[in-house]
C-alpha positions, -999 to 999 in steps of 0.1 A, spaced: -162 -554 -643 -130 -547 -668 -112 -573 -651 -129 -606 -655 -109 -632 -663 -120 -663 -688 -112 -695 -676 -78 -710 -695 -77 -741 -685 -48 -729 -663 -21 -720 -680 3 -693 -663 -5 -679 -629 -32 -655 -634 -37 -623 -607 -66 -629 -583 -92 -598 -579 -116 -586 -552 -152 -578 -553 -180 -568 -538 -215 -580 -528 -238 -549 -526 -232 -538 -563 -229 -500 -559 -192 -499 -555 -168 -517 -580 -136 -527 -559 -99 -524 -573 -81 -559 -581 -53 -570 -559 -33 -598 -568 -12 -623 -553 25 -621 -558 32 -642 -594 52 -667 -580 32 -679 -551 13 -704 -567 -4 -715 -599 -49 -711 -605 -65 -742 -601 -88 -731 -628 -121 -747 -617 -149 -740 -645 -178 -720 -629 -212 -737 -632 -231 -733 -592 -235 -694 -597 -250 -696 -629 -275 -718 -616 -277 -702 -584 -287 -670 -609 -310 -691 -633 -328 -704 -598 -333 -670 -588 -346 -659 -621 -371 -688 -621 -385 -682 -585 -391 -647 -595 -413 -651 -627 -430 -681 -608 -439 -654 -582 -452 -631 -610 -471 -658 -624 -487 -665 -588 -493 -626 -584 -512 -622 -614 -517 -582 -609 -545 -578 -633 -566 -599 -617 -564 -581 -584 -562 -549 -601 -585 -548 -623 -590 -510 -630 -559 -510 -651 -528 -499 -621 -505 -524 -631 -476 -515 -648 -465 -534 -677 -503 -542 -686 -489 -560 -720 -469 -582 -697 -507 -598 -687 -510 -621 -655 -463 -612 -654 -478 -572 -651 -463 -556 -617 -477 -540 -586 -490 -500 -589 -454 -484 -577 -474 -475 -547 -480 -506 -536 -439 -521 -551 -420 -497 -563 -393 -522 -573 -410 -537 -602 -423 -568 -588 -455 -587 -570 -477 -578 -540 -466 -583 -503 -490 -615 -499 -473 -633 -529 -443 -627 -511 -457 -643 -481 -469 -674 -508 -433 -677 -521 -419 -681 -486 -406 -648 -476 -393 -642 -444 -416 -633 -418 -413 -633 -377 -446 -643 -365 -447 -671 -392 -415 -686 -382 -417 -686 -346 -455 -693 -339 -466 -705 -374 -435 -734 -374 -425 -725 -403 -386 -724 -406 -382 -734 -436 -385 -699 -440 -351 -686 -429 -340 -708 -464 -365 -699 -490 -367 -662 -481 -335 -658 -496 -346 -672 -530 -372 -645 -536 -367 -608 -545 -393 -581 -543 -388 -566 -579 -374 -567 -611 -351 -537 -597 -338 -555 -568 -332 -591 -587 -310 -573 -614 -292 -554 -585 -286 -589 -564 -278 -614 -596 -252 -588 -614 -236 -585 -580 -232 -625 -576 -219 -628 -607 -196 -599 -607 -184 -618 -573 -197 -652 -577 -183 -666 -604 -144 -654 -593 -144 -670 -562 -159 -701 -577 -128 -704 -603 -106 -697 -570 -120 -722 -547 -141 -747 -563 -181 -751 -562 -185 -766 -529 -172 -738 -505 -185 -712 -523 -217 -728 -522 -214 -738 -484 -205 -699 -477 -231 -688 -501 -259 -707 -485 -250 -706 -447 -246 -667 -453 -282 -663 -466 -290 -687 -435 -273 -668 -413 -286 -634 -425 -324 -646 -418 -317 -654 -386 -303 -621 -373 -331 -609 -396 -358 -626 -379 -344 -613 -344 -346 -580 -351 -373 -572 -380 -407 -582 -357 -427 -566 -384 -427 -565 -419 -409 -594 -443 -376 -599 -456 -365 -617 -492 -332 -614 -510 -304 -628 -514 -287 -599 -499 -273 -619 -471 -258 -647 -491 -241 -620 -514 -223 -603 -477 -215 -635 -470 -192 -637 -501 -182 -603 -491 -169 -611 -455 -154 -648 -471 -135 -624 -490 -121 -599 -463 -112 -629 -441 -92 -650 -472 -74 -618 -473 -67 -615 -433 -57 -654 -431 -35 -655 -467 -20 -621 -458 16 -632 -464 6 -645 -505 -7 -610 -510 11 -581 -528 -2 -547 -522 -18 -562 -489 -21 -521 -471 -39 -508 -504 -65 -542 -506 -73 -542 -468 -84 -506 -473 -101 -508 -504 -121 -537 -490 -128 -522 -458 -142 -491 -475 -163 -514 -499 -177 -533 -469 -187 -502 -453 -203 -482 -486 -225 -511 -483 -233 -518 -450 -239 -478 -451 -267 -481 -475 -285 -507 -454 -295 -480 -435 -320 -466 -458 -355 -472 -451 -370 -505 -466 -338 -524 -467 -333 -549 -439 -295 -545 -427 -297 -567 -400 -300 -598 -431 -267 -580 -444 -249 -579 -410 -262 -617 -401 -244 -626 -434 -216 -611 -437 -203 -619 -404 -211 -656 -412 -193 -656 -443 -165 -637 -425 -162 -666 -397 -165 -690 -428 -138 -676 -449 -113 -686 -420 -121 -723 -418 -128 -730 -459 -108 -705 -474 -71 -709 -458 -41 -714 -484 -3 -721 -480 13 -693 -467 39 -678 -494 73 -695 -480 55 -732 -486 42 -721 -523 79 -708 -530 97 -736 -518 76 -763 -528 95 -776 -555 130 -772 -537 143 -811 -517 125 -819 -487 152 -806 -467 145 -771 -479 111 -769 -477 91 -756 -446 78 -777 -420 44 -771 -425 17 -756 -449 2 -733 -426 10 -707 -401 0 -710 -368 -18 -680 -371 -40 -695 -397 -48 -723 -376 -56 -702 -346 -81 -683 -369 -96 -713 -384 -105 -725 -352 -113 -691 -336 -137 -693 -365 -151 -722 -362 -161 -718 -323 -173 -688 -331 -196 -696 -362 -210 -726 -343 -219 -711 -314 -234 -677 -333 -258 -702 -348 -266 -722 -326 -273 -689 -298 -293 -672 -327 -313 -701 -330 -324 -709 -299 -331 -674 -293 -348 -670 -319 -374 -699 -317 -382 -687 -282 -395 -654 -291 -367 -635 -281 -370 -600 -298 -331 -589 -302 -344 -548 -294 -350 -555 -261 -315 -567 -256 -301 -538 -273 -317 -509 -277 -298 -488 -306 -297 -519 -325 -325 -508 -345 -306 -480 -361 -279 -503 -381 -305 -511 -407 -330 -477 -404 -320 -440 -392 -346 -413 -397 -342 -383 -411 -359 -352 -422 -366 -364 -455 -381 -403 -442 -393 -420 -408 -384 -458 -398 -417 -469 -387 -426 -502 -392 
């Protein structure tokens, strides 16, 4: 992205830019008016690690995979790779281990969670990635994204949005997908996405350009969400987390509104009453309800065996729709 900035150890106010999750459509930067406040300037660290852990869990799961030994009539590709060869592209065509490694490294699976006990699922599946293909796609993206938001707002709510947004994503997941697993961090990545559209709708007033970077977003958000209907991608993980980090973005990512950041330096007697708009606190606690009860609904549902098709029936088209040229069977 032409934009990034380097960290400065803030010096003058620096412009504040958009991005996306999803990685197929670069946004536009849209700044905050000059004079509204100065960049805290927080070094990032979490999202490089968050990338290295990624990186690691991957080539663990290769090591586990181990294609030639499964394979041994010579199918894997990348043979001078050795036991870190991939799957036949029949069988991945990603770049990347066998379904059943998957399973080992704690990918996301229905029947596992709700009648095997295993939860710990809807947390690790988000740590793996199915190839080489779709890890380069995920890690770029949360850098590109990552990294900016972390300088913004510090480690600890982007890692709070992060992880609760990869959380969130399994569960809808795990409703919906009955067959078939689920890894990626996909989820957590939408989450960032929707923390972004919401710190734009709750700092509206600190904006410049506010009309041209709701619409740019919007048509990011949708790009994205459009290509989660493609066959093999699980949407419902992207939904799940980008309407948590959405709901998330109002409760950790609210700021002074523009008439407190301009006045701050003035005599008490100028300065505005208070730091934040009621409008800000009516979506921070909107948000809050709303994030709360999502989870805890989804949850219980979920660990009773409620498959979310049966409670709507077209759902099942947000993350597949058949066409002459592929089917959406499980």
């Amino acid at each position: 992205m032409s934009n990034t900035d380097v960290e400065n150890g803030g010096a003058k106010p620096r412009p504040k830019t958009m991005a996306q999750t999803g990685g197929h459509v670069p946004p536009s930067p849209f700044y905050y008016d000059s004079s509204a406040r100065e960049r805290r300037g927080w070094t990032s660290w979490l999202i490089p690690l968050f990338v290295l852990a990624n990186v690691i869990v991957f080539v663990v799961a290769m090591y586990v995979n181990n294609c030639p030994d499964h394979h041994p009539s010579g199918s894997c590709k990348a043979r001078f790779l050795r036991r870190f060869s991939f799957e036949p592209y029949h069988d991945n065509p990603l770049l990347g281990p066998s379904a059943s490694t998957l399973l080992k490294m704690g990918a996301l699976k229905w029947d596992k969670v709700v009648h095997g006990h295993q939860g710990w699922r809807l947390v690790t599946c988000i740590w793996s990635h199915a190839g080489l293909i779709h890890l380069a796609v995920n890690m770029i993206s949360l850098v590109v994204i990552g990294i900016r938001l972390e300088q913004q707002f510090g480690f600890v709510r982007v890692g709070i949005i992060y992880l609760l947004s990869g959380f969130g994503g399994s569960i809808l997941s795990a409703l919906f997908m009955r067959n078939g697993i689920s890894v990626g961090a996909s989820g957590a990545l939408f989450g960032l996405l929707g923390a972004l559209l919401s710190e734009l709708l709750t700092n509206w007033t600190i904006y410049t350009n506010r009309a041209s970077a709701l619409f740019t977003l919007v048509i990011i958000v949708a790009v994205n969400l459009a290509v989660g209907i493609l066959p093999f991608v699980d949407n419902f993980a992207h939904i799940g987390g980008f309407l948590t980090g959405f709901l998330l973005g109002f409760v950790l990512l609210m700021q002074p509104h523009f008439k407190w950041l301009e006045r701050r330096n003035l005599p008490p007697s100028s300065q505005p009453k208070s730091k934040y708009l009621a409008y800000q606190y009516v979506l921070l606690v909107v948000g809050l309800l709303l994030f709360v009860a999502g989870f805890a609904v989804g949850l219980i549902e979920l660990f009773r065996g409620v498959n979310g098709n049966d409670h709507c029936h077209w759902c099942h088209y947000l993350t597949c729709v058949p066409t002459s040229k592929w089917t959406c069977n499980n």
